[in-house]
SEMAR-320729 format. One record per residue (C-alpha): x, y, z; residue number from 0; residue in one letter. Coordinates in nm, 4 decimals. Example, Ala and Ser with C-alpha at 12.3 -4.5 7.8 and 13.67 -1.06 7.14 Angstrom:
<atoms>
1.2300  -0.4500  0.7800  0  A
1.3670  -0.1060  0.7140  1  S
</atoms>
This chain:
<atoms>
5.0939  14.6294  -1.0437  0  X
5.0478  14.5147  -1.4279  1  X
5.3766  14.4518  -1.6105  2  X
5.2527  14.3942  -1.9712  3  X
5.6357  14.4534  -2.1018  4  X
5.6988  14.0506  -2.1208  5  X
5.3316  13.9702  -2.2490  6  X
5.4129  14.0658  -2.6258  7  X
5.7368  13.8027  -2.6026  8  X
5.5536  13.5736  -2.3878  9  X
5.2662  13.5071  -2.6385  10  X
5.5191  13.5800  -2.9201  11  X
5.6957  13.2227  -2.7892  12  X
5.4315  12.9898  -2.6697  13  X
5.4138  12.6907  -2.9166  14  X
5.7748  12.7438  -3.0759  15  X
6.1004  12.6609  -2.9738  16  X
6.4356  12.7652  -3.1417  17  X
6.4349  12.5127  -3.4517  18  X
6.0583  12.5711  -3.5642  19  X
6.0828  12.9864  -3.5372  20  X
6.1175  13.1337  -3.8976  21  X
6.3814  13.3931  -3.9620  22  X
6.2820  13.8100  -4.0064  23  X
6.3694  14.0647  -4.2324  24  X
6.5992  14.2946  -4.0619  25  X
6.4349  14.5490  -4.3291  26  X
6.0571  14.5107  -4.3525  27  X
5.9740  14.2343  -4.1157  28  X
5.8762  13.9921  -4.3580  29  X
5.9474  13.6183  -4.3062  30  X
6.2599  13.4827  -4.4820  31  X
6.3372  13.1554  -4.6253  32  X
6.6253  12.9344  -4.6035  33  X
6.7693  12.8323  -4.9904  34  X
7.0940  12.6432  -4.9550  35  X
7.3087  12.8798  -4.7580  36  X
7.1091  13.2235  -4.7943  37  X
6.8334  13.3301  -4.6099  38  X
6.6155  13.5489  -4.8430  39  X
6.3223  13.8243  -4.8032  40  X
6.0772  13.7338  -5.0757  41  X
5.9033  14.0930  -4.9977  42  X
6.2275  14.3313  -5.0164  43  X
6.5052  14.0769  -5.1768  44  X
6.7149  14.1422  -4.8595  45  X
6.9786  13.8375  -4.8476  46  X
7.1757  13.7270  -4.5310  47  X
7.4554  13.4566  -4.5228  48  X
7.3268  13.1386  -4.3321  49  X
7.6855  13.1985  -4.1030  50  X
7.5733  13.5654  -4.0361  51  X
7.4874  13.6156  -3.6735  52  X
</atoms>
């Protein structure tokens, strides 16, 4: 039987662990960046709160 349903997250991890992975826009998907305590979309402007879940 072929169970491709973990190969997207497998490949999607390999090389990265938890500190190097870059945050996503909840909106578009874009990656974020980190300034001071806001983590902000440079695509959509979308802002999150570094304390946010």
């Amino acid at each position: 039987m072929n169970d491709d349903s973990n190969s997207g997250a497998q490949a999607a991890s390999q090389g990265q662990d938890a500190s190097t992975q870059a945050h996503l826009c909840d909106r578009c998907g874009e990656a974020m960046y980190e300034f001071h305590c806001r983590i902000i979309c440079p695509r959509c402007g979308y802002q999150r709160d570094c304390s946010d879940p």
